[in-house]
C-alpha positions in Angstrom: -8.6 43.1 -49.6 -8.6 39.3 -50.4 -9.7 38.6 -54.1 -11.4 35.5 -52.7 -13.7 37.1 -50.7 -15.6 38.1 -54.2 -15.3 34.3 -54.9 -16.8 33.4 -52.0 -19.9 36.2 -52.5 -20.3 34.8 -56.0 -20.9 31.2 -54.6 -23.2 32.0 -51.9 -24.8 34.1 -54.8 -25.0 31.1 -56.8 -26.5 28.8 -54.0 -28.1 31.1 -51.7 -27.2 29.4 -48.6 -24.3 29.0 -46.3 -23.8 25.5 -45.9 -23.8 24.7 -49.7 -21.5 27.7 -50.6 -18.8 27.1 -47.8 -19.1 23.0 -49.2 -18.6 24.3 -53.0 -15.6 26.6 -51.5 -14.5 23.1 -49.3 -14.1 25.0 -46.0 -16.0 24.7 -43.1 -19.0 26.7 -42.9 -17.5 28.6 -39.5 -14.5 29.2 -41.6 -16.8 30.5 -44.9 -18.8 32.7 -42.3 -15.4 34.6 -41.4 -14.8 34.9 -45.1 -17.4 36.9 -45.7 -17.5 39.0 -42.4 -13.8 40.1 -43.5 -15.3 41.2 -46.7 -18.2 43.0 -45.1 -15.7 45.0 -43.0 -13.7 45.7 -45.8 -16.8 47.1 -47.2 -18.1 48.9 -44.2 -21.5 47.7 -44.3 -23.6 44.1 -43.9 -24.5 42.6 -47.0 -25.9 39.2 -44.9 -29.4 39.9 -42.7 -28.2 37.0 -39.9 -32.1 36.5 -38.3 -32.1 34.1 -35.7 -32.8 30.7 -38.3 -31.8 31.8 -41.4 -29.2 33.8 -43.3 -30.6 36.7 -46.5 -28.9 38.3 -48.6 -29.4 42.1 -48.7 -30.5 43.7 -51.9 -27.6 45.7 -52.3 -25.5 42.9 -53.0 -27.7 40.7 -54.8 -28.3 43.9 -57.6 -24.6 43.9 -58.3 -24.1 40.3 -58.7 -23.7 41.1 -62.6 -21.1 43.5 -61.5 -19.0 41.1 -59.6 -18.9 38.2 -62.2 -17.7 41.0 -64.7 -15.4 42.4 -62.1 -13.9 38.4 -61.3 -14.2 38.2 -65.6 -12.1 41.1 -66.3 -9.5 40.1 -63.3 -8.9 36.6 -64.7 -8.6 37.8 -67.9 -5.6 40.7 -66.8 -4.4 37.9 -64.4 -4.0 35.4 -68.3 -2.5 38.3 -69.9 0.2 38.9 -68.0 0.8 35.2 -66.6 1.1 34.4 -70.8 3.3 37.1 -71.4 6.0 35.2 -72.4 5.3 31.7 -73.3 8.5 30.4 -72.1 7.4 30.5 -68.8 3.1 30.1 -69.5 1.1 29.3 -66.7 -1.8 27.3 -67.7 -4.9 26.7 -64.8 -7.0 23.8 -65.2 -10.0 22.9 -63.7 -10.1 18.8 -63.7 -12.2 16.2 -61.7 -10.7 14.3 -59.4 -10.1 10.9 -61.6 -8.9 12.7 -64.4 -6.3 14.3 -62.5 -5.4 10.8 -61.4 -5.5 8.7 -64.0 -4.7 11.0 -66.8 -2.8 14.0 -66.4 0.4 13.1 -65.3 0.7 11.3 -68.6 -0.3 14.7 -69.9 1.6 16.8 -68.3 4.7 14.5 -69.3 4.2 15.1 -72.7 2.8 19.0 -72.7 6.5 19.1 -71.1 8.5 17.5 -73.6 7.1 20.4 -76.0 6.7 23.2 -73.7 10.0 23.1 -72.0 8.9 26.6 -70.0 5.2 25.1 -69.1 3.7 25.4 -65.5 0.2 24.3 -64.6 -2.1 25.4 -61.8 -4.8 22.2 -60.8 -8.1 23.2 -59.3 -9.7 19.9 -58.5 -13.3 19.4 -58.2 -16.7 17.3 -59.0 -18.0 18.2 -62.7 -20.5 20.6 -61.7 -17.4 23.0 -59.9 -15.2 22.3 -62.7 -17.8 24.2 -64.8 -18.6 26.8 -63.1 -14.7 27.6 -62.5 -14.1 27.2 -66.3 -17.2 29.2 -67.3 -16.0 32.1 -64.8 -12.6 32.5 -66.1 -11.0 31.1 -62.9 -9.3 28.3 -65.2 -8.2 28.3 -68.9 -8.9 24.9 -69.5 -11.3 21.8 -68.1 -10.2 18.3 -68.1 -12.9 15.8 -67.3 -14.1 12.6 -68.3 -17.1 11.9 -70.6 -19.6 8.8 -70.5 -21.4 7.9 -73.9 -24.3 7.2 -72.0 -24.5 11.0 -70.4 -25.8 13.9 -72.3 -21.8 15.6 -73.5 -21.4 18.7 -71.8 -22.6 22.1 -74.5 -20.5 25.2 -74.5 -20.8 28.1 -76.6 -18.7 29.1 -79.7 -16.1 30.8 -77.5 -15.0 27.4 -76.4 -13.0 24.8 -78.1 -12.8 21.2 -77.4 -10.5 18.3 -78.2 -10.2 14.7 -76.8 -7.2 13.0 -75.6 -8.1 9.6 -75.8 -10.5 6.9 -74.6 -10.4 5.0 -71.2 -12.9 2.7 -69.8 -15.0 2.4 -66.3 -14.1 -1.7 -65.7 -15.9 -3.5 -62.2 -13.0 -4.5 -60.2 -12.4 -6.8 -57.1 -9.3 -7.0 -54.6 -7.9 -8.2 -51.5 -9.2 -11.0 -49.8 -12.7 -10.6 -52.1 -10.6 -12.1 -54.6 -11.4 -15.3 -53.6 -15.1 -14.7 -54.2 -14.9 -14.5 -57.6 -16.1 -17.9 -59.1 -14.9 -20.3 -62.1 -16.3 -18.3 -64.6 -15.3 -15.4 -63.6 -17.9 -13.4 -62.0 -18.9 -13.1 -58.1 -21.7 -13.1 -56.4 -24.5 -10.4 -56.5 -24.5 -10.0 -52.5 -20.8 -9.0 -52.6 -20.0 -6.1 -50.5 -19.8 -3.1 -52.8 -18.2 0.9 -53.4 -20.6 2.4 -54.8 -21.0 6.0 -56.7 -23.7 8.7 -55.4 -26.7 8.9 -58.5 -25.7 12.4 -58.6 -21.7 12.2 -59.6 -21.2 11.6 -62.5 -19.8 7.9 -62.8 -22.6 6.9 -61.2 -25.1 9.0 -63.2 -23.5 6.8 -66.4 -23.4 3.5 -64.5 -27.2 4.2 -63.6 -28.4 4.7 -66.7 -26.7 1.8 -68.0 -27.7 -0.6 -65.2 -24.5 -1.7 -63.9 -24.6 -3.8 -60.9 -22.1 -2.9 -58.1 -22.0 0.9 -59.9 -25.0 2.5 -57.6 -26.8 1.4 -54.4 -29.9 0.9 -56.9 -28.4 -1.7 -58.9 -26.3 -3.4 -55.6 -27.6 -5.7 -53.2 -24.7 -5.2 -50.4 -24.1 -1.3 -50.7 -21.0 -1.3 -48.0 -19.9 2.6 -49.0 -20.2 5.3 -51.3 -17.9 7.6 -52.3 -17.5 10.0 -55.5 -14.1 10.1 -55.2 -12.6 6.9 -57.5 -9.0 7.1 -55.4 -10.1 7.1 -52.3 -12.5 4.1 -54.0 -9.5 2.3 -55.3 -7.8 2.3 -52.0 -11.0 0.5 -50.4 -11.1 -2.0 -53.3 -7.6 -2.9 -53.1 -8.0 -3.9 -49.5 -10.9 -6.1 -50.7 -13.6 -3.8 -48.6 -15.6 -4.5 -51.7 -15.6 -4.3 -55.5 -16.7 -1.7 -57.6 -15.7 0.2 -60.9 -12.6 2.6 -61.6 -11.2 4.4 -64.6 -9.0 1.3 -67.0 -6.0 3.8 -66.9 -6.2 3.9 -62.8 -6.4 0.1 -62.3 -4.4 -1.2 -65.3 -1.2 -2.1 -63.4 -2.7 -3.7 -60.5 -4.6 -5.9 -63.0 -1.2 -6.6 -64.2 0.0 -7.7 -61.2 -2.8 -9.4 -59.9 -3.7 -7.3 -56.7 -7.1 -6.5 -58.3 -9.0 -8.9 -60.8 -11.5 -7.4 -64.0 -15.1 -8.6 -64.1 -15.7 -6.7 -67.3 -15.8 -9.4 -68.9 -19.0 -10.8 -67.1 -20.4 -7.1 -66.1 -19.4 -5.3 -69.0 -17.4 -1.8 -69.0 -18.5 1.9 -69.8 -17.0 3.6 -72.5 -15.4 7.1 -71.9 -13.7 9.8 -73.9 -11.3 12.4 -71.7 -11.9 15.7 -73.0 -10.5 18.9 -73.3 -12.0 22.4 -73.5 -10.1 25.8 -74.3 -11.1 28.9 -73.9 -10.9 30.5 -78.2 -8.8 33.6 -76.5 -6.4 32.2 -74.1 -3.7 31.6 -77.1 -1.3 29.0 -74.2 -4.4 26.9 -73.6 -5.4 26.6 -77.4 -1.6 25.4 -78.5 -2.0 23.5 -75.4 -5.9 21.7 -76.9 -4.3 21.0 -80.0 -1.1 19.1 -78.6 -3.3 17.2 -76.9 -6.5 16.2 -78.9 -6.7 12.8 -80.5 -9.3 14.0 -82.6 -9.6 16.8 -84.7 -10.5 20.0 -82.3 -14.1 20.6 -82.7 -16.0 23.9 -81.4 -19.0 23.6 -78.7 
């Protein structure tokens, strides 16, 4: 029996649809399909009704899907107790976004290190939404994310702790060959090619409610790409496919150097805290909080 195979039920679960789940697990749907045929046999019976167009689930496993998160809860929780047996050698899991892990952590890490000579950490990267979920399941002991003052914050219960690590900033850049758009004043035209963020991430969920232009196809006349993911978004701008915005803390030395130029200046910048959360009972992760928070460790 593969523990993931309850993972994977859980998702499908959650979405209620093949394609989404196998995309929130990042396999292949063919891949996800197999998934959960190997559990089925391991079960003995069909828990999927495959008609001809369309995939249901079968009442006997949607009854018990209370059963299953407590089962996953109660198996993360053994799996913390005896990973943080001795705290020489903790094992914390994280669940962080992809720009946080990026342009963040491994000054974390660097530090958490210093103090915690026997520390080891476990990344499960993901979008915001995943992030959650895995950190409101017990799959992770901690979240690390980013958190725009324009965006409603993110509301936990008392169980969960929160600290912030510091501020960074979402700052419009330009590179490569676009360089040479960018005017006396400093800004560049309003037709220049741009990497945009989907509405539904969550930079571009902050840079659409604050109207920046080159953030989302809405507020961008040339829209040449969009991506969520702010390093493969970096790489682009670099090579001057277009300009867009990035994390301060992922940018600063090229700005340095000169291979990518700051409109903030002209467009403005969005103002973001990177946050921790801890779960109250997983002692590791709490020390952990409290190393890092800036600010004084506040409870959801």
């Amino acid at each position: 029996m593969n523990m993931l195979w309850f993972e994977d039920v859980l998702t499908l679960l959650e979405e209620r649809n093949m394609t989404r789940a196998a995309a929130r697990r990042n396999i292949t749907q063919p891949a996800f399909s197999r998934r959960i045929r190997s559990f089925e046999e391991w079960l003995g019976i069909e828990v999927l009704d495959r008609k001809s167009n369309r995939v249901e689930i079968s009442a006997a496993l949607a009854t018990n899907e209370a059963e299953i998160r407590a089962m996953i809860a109660r198996l993360n929780e053994l799996r913390t107790k005896i990973a943080q047996h001795d705290p020489a050698v903790s094992i914390v899991t994280i669940a962080a976004t992809h720009a946080s892990v990026v342009s963040t952590f491994p000054d974390m890490a660097l530090r958490a290190r210093a103090r915690f000579e026997g520390l080891r950490f476990r990344l499960r990267t993901a979008n915001l939404n995943d992030c959650v979920t895995l950190f409101l399941r017990g799959d992770t002991n901690m979240l690390l994310c980013y958190e725009a003052q324009s965006v409603t914050p993110l509301q936990f219960g008392s169980g969960v702790r929160r600290g912030i690590w510091g501020q960074d900033y979402l700052v419009p850049v330009i590179g490569g060959g676009l360089r040479y758009a960018v005017r006396g004043k400093g800004d560049v035209p309003m037709n220049t090619p741009a990497i945009v963020y989907p509405e539904n991430s969550y930079f571009g969920e902050a840079l659409k409610k604050s109207q920046r232009p080159f953030g989302t196809a809405d507020y961008s006349k040339n829209p040449i790409c969009q991506t969520a993911f702010s390093s493969g978004a970096k790489e682009m701008i670099l090579n001057g496919l277009g300009v867009g915005w990035l994390p301060f803390s992922m940018v600063h030395k090229e700005i340095e150097s000169g291979e990518l130029i700051s409109l903030r200046n002209q467009i403005g910048q969005e103002m973001l805290d990177v946050a921790i959360y801890a779960h109250h009972q997983v002692e590791t992760a709490n020390s952990l909080l409290e190393f890092w928070a800036k600010k004084p460790v506040s409870t959801s």
